[in-house]
Backbone as a printed PyTorch tensor [residue, N CA C, xyz], in Angstrom:
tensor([[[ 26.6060, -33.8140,  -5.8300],
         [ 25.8050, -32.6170,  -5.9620],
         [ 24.3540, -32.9380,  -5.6290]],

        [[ 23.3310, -32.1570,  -5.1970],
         [ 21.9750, -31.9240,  -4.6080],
         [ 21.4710, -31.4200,  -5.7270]],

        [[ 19.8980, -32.3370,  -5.6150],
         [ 19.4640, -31.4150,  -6.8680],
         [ 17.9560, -30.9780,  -6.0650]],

        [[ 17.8570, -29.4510,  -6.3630],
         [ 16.4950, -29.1540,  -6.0160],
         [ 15.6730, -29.3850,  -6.9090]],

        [[ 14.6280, -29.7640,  -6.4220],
         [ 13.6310, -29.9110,  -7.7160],
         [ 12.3980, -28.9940,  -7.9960]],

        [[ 12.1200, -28.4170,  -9.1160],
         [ 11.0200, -27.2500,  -8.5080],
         [ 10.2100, -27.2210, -10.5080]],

        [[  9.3710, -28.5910, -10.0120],
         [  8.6090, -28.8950, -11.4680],
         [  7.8040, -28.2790, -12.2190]],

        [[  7.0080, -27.2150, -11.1200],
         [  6.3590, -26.4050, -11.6550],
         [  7.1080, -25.1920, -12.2780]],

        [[  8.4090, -24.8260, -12.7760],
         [  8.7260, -24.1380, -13.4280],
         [  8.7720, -24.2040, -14.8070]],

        [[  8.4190, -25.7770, -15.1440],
         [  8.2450, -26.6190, -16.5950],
         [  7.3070, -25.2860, -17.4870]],

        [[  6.1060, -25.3030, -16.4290],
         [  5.0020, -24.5520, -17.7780],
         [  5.5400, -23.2190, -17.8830]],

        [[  6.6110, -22.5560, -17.2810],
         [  6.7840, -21.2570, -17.6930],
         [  7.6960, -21.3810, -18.8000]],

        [[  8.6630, -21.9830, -18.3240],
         [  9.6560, -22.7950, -19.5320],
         [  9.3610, -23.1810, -20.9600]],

        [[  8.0980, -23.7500, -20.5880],
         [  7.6630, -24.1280, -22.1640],
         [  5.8040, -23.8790, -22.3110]],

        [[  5.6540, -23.0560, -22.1280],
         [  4.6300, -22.6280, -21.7610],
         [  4.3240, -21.8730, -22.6140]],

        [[  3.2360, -20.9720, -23.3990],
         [  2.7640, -20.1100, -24.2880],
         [  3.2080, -18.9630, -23.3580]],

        [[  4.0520, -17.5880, -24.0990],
         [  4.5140, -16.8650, -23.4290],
         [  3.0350, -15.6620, -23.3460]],

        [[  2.6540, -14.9370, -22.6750],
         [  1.5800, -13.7600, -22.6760],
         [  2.4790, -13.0070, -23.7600]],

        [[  1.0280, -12.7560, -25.1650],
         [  2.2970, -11.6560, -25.8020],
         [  1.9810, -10.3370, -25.3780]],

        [[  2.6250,  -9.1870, -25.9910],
         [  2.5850,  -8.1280, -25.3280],
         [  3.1970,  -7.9970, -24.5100]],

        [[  2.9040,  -6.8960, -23.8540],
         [  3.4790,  -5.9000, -22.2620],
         [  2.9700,  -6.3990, -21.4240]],

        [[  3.5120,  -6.9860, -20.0240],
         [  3.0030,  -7.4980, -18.9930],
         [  2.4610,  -6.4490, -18.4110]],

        [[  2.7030,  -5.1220, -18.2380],
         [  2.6390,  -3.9390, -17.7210],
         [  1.4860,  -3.5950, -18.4610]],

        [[  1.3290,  -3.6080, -19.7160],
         [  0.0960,  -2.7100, -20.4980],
         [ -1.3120,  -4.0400, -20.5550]],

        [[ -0.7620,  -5.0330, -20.6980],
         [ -1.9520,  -6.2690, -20.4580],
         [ -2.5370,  -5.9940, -19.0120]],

        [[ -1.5650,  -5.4830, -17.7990],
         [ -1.9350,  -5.6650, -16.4360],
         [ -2.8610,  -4.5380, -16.5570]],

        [[ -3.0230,  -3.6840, -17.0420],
         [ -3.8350,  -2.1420, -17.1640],
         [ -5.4560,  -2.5320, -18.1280]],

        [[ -4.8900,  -3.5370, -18.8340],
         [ -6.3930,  -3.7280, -19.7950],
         [ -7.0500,  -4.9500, -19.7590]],

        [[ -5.9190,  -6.0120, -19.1800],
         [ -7.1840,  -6.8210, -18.4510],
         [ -7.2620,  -7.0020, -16.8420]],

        [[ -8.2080,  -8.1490, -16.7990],
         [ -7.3250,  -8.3620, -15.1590],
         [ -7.0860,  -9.3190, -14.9030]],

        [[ -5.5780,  -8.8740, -14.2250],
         [ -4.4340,  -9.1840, -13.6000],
         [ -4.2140, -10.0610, -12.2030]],

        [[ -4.3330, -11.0070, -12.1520],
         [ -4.6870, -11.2550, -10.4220],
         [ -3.5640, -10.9310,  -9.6120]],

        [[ -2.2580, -10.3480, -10.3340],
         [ -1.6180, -10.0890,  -9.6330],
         [ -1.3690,  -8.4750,  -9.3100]],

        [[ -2.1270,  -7.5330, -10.0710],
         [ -2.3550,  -6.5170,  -9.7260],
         [ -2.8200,  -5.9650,  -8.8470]],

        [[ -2.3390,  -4.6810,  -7.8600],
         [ -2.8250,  -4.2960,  -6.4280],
         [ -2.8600,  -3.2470,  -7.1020]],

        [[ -3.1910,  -2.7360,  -7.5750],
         [ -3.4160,  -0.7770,  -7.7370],
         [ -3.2930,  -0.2490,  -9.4760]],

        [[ -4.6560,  -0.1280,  -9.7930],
         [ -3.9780,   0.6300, -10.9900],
         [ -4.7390,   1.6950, -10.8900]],

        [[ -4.1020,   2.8500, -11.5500],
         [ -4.3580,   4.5960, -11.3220],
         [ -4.4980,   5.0860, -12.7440]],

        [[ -4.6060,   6.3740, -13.0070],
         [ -4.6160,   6.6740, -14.2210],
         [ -3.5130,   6.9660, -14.5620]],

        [[ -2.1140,   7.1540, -13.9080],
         [ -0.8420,   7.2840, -14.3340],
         [ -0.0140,   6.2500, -14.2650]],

        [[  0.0320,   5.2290, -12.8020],
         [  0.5190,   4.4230, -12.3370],
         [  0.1120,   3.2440, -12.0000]],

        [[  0.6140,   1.9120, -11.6910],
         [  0.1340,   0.6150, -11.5250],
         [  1.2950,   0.1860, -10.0870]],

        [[  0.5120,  -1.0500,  -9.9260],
         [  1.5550,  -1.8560,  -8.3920],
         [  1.0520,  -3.6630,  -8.8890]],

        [[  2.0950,  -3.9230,  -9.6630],
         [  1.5460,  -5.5250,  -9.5390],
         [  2.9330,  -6.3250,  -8.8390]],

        [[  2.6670,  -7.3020,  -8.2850],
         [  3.8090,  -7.8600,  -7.4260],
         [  4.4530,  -8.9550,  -8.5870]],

        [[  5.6890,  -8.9000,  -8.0240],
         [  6.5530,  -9.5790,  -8.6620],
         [  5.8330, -11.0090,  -9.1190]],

        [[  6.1570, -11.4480, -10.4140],
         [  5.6710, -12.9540, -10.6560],
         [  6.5670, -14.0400, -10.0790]],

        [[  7.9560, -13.0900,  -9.9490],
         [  9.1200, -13.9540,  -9.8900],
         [  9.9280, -12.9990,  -8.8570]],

        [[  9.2970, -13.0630,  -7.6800],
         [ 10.4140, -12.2940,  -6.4260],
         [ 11.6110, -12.5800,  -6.0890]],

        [[ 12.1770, -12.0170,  -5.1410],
         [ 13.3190, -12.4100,  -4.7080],
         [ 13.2270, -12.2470,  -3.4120]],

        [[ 12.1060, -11.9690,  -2.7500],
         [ 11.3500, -12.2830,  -1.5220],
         [ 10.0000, -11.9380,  -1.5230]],

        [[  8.9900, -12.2900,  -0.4130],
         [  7.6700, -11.7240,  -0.8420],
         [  7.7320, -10.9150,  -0.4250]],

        [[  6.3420, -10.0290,  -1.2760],
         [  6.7410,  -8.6030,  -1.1330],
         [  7.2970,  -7.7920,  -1.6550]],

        [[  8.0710,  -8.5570,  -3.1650],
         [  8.5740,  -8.1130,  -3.9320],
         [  7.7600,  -7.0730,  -5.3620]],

        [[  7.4850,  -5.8590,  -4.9920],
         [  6.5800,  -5.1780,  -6.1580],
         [  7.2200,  -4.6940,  -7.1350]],

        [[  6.5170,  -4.2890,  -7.9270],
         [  6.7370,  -3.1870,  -9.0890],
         [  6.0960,  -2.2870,  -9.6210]],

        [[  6.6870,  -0.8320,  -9.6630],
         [  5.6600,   0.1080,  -9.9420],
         [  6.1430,   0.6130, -10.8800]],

        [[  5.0480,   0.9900, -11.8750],
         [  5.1410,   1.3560, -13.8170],
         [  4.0420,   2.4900, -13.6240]],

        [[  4.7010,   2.8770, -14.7130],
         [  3.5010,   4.3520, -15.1570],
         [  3.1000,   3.1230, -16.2720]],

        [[  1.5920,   3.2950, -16.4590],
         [  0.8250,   3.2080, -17.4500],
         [  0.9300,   3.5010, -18.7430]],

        [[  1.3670,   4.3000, -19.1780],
         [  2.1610,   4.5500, -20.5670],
         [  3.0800,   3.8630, -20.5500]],

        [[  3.1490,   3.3410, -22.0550],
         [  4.0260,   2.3360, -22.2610],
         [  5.4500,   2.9380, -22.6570]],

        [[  5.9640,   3.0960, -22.1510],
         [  7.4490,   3.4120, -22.3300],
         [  8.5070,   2.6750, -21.6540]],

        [[ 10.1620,   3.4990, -22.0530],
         [ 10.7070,   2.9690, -21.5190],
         [ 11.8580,   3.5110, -20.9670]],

        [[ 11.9810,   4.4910, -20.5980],
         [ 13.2870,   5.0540, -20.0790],
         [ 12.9390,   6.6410, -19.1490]],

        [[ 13.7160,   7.0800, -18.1680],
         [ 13.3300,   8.0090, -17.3130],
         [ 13.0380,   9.4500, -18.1740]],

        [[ 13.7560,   9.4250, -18.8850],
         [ 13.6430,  10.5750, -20.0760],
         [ 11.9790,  11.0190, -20.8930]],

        [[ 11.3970,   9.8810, -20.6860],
         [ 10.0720,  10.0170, -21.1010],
         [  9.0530,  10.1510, -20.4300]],

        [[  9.0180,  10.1820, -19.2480],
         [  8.1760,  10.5510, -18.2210],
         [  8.1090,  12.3240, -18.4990]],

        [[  6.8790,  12.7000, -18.2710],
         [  6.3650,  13.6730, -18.3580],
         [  6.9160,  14.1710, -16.6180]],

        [[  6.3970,  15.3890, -16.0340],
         [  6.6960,  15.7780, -14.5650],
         [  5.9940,  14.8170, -13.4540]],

        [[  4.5660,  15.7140, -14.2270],
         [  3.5930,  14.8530, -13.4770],
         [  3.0550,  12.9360, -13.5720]],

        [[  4.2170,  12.7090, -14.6450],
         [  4.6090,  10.9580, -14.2670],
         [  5.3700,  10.9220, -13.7320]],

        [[  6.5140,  11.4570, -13.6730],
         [  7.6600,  11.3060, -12.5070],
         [  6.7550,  11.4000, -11.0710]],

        [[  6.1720,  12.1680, -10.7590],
         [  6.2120,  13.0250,  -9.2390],
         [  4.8630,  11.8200,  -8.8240]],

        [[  3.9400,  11.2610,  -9.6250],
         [  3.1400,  10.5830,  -9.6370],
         [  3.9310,   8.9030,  -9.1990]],

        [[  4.8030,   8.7400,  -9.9610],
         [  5.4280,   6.9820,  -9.6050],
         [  6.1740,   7.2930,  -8.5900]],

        [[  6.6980,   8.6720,  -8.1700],
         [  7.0850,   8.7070,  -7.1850],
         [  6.5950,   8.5400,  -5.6090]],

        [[  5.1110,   9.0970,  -6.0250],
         [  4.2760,   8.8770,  -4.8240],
         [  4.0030,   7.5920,  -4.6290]],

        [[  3.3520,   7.0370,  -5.9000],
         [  3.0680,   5.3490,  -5.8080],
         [  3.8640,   4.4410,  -4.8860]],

        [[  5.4290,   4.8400,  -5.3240],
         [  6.1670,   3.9840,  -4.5300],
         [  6.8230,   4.0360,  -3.0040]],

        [[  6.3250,   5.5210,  -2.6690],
         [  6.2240,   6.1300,  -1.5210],
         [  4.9650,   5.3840,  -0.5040]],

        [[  3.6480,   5.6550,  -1.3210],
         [  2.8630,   4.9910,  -0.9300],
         [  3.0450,   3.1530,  -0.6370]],

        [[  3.3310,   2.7980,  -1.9440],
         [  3.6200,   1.0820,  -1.5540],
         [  4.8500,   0.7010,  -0.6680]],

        [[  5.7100,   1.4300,  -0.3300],
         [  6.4530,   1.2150,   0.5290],
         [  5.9360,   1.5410,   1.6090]],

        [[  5.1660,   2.3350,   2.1460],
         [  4.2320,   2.5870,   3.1650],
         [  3.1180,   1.8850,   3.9060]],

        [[  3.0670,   0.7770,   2.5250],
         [  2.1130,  -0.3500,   3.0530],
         [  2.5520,  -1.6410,   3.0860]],

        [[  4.0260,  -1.3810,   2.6440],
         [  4.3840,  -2.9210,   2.9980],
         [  5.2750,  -2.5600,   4.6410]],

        [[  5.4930,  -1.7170,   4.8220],
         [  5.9360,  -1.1030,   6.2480],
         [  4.8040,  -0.9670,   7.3180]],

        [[  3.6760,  -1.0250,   6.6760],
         [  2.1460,  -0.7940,   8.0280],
         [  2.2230,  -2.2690,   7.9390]],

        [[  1.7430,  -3.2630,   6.8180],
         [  1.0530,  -5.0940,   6.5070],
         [  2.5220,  -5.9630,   6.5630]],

        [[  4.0060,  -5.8580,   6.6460],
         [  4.5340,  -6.6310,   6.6600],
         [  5.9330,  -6.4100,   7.4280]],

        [[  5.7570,  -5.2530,   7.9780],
         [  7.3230,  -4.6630,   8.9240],
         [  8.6600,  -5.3170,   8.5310]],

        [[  9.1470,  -4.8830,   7.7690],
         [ 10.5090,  -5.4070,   7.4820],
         [ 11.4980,  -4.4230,   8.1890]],

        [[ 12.9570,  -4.8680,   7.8660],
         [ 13.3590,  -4.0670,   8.4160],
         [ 14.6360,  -2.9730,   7.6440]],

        [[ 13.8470,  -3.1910,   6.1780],
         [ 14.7340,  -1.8410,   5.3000],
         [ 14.0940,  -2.3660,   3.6760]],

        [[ 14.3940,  -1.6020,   3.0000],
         [ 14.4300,  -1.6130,   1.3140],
         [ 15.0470,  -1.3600,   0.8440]],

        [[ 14.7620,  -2.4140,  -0.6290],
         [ 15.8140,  -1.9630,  -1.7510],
         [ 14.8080,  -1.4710,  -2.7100]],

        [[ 15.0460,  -0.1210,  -3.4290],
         [ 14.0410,   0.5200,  -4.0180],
         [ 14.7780,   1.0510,  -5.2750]],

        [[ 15.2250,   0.5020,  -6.4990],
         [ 15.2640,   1.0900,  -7.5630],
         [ 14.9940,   0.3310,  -8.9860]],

        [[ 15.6120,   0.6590, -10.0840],
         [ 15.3460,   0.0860, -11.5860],
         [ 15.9520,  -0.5490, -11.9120]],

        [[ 16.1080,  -1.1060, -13.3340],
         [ 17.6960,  -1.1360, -14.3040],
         [ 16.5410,  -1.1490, -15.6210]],

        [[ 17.8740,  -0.4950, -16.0630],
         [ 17.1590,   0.7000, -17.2530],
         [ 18.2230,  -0.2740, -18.4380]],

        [[ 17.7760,  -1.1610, -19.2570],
         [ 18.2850,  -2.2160, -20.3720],
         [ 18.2460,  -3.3800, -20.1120]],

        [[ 18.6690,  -4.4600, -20.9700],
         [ 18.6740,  -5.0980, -20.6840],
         [ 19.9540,  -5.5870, -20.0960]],

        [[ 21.2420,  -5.1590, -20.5180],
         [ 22.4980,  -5.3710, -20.0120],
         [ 22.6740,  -5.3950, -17.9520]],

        [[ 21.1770,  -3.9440, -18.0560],
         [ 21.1860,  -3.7670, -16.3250],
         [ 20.3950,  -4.5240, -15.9590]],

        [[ 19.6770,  -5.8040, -16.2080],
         [ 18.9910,  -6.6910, -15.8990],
         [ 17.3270,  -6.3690, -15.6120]],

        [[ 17.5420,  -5.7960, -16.7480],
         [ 16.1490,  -5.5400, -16.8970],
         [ 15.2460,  -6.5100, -17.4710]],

        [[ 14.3280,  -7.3900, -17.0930],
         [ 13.5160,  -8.2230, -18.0580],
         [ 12.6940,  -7.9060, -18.2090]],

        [[ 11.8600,  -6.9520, -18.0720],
         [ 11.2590,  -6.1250, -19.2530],
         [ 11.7190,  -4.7500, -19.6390]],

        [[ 12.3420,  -4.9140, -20.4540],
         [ 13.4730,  -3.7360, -20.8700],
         [ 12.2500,  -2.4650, -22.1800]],

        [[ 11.3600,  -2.9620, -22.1610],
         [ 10.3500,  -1.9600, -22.8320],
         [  9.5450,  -1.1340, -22.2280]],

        [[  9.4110,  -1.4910, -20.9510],
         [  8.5740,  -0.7230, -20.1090],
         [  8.8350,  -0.4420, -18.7540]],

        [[  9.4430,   0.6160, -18.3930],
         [  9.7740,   1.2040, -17.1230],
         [  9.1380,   0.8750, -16.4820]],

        [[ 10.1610,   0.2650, -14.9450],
         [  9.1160,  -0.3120, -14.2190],
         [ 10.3090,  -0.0230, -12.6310]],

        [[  9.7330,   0.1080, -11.3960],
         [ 10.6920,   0.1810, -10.4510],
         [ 10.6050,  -1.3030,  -9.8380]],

        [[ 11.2710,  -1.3780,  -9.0120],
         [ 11.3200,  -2.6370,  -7.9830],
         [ 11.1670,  -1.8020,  -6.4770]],

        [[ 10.6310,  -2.7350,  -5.9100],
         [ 10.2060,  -2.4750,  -4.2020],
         [ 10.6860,  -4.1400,  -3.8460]],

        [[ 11.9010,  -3.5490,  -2.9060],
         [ 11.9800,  -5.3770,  -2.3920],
         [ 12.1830,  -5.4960,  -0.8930]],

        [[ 11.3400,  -5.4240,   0.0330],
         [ 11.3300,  -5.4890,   1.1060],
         [ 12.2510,  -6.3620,   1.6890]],

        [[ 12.8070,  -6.1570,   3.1380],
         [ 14.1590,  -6.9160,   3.1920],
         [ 13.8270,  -6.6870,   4.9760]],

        [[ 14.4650,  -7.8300,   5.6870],
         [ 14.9100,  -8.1520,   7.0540],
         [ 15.7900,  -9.1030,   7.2580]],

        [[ 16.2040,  -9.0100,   8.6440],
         [ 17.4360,  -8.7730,   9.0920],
         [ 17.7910, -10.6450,   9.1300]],

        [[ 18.5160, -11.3240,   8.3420],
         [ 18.6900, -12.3470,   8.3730],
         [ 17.7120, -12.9840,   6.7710]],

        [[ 17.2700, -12.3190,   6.2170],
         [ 16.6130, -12.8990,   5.0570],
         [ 17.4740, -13.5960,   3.7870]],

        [[ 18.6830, -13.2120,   4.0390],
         [ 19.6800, -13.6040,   3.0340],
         [ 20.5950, -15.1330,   3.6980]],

        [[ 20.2290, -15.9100,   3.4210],
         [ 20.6020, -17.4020,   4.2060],
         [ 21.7930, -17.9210,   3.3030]],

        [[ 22.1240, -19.0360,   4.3680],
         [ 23.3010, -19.9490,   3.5210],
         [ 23.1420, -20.5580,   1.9840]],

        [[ 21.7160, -20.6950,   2.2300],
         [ 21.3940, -21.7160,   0.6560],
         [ 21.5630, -20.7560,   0.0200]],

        [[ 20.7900, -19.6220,  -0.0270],
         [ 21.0550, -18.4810,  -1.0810],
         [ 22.9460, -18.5620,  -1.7150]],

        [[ 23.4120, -18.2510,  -1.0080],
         [ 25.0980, -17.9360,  -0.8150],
         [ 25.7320, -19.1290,  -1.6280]],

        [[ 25.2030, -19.9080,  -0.6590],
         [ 25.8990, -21.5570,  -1.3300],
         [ 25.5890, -22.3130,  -2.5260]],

        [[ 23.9910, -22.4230,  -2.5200],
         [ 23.9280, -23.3310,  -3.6800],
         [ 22.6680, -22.2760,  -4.7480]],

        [[ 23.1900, -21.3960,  -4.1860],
         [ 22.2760, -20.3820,  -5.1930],
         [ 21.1970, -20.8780,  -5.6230]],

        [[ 20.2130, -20.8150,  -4.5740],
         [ 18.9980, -21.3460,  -4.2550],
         [ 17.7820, -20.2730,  -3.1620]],

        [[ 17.3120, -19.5110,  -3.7090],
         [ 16.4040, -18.8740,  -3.1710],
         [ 15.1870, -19.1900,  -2.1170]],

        [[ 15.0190, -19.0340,  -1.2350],
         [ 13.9620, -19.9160,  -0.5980],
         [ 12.8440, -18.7590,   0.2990]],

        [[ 11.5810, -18.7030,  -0.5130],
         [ 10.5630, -17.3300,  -0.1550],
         [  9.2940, -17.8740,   0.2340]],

        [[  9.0790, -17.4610,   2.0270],
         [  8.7050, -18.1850,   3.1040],
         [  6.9070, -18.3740,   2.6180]],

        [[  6.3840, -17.7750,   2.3920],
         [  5.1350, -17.2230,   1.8570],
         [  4.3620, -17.4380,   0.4580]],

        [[  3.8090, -18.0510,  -0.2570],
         [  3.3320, -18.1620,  -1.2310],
         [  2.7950, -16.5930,  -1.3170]],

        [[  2.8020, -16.7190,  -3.4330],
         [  2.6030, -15.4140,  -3.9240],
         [  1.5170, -14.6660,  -4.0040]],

        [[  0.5490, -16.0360,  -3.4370],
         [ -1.2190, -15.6310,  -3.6270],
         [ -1.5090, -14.9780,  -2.2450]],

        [[ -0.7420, -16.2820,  -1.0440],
         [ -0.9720, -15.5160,   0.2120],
         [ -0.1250, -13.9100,   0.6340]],

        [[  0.8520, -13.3570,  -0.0570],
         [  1.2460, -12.3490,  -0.3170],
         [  0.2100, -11.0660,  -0.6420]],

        [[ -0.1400, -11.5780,  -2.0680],
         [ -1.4160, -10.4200,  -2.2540],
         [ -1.9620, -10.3030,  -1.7480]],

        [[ -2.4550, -11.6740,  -1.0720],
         [ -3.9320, -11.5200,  -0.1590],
         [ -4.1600, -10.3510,   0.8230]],

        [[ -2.8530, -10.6610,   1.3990],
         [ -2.1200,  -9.6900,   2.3570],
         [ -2.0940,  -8.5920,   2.0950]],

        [[ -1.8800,  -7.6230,   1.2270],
         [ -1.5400,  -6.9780,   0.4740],
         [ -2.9170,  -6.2510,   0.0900]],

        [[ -2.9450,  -6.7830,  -1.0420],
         [ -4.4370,  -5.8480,  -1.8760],
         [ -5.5090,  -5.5400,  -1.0760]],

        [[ -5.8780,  -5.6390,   0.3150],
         [ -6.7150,  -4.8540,   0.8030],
         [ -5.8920,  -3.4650,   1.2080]],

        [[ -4.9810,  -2.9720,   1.7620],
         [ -4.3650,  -2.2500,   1.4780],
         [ -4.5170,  -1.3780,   0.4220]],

        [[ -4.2520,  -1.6710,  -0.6070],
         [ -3.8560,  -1.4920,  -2.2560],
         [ -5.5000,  -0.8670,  -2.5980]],

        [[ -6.5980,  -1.2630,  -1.9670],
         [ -7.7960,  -0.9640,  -2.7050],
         [ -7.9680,   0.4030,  -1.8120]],

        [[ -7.0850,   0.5070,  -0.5070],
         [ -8.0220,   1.7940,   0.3150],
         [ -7.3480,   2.7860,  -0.3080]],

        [[ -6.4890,   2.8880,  -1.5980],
         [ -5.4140,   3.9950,  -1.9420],
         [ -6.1160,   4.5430,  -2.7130]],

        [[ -6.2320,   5.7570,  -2.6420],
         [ -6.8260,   7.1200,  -2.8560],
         [ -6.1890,   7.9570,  -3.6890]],

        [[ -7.0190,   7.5860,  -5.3200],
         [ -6.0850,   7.8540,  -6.8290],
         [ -6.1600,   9.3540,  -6.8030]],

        [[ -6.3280,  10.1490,  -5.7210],
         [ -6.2510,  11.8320,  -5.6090],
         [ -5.6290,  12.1720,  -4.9990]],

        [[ -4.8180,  11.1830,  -4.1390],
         [ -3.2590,  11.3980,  -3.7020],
         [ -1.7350,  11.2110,  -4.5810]],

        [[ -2.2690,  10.4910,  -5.4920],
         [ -1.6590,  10.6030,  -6.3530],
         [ -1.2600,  11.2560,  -7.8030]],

        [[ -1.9800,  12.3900,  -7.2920],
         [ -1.7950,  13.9300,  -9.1040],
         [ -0.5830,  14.8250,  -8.4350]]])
């Protein structure tokens, strides 16, 4: 057997966890991984993708299930993710998405307290042998050079397109 080695996962492992809401901390302090926060909605990218480019968009209220969204939070995260799919389609051309939730934890939700969508940008050959075989993920791009990419984008968005 092969062993990958990937050491820097030690400090998350045993690491002081952030307490709180990653989602409600990303709104009250700052976040370096945050691209957009609104008065209804937020866009911070995955800490832990499954390719780059991997986002997530939360309403700002801390909740947790579709049932609690007000209209104008629905129609609002709806735009958000309309919009962020719009800019990872202008800054990174893929060639499709996977765009939804899981609502518990049973649906693999890891943060199962606070509604949150996934945006996971996808092209044609991104799913490789290692993945398949030794169930081993391999994401071409570091997460900093991702944002980088990214959050200029994220700053020209216009929080009056989104009511």
């Amino acid at each position: 057997m092969k062993t990958m080695w990937a050491p820097w996962r030690i400090d998350y492992i045993l690491g002081d966890k952030e307490p709180g809401c990653v989602f409600c901390n990303a709104v009250t302090t700052h976040d370096a991984l945050t691209l957009f926060k609104g008065d209804i909605s937020m866009v911070v990218m995955n800490k832990y993708p499954y390719i780059n480019g991997h986002l997530l968009v939360a309403p700002v209220r801390h909740i947790a299930s579709l049932d609690e969204l007000d209209g104008n939070e629905m129609k609002t995260l709806m735009m958000t993710i309309e919009k962020a799919v719009g800019i990872i389609k202008e800054s990174m051309k893929p060639d499709g998405f996977n765009v939804g939730l899981n609502l518990g934890k049973v649906a693999g939700a890891g943060v199962e307290e606070h509604l949150h969508f996934h945006i996971v940008p996808r092209w044609y050959g991104d799913v490789n042998a290692l993945s398949v075989f030794a169930d081993v993920r391999v994401i071409p791009e570091h997460l900093k050079e991702t944002f980088n990419n990214l959050k200029p984008y994220f700053d020209k968005v216009d929080i009056s397109d989104l009511k």
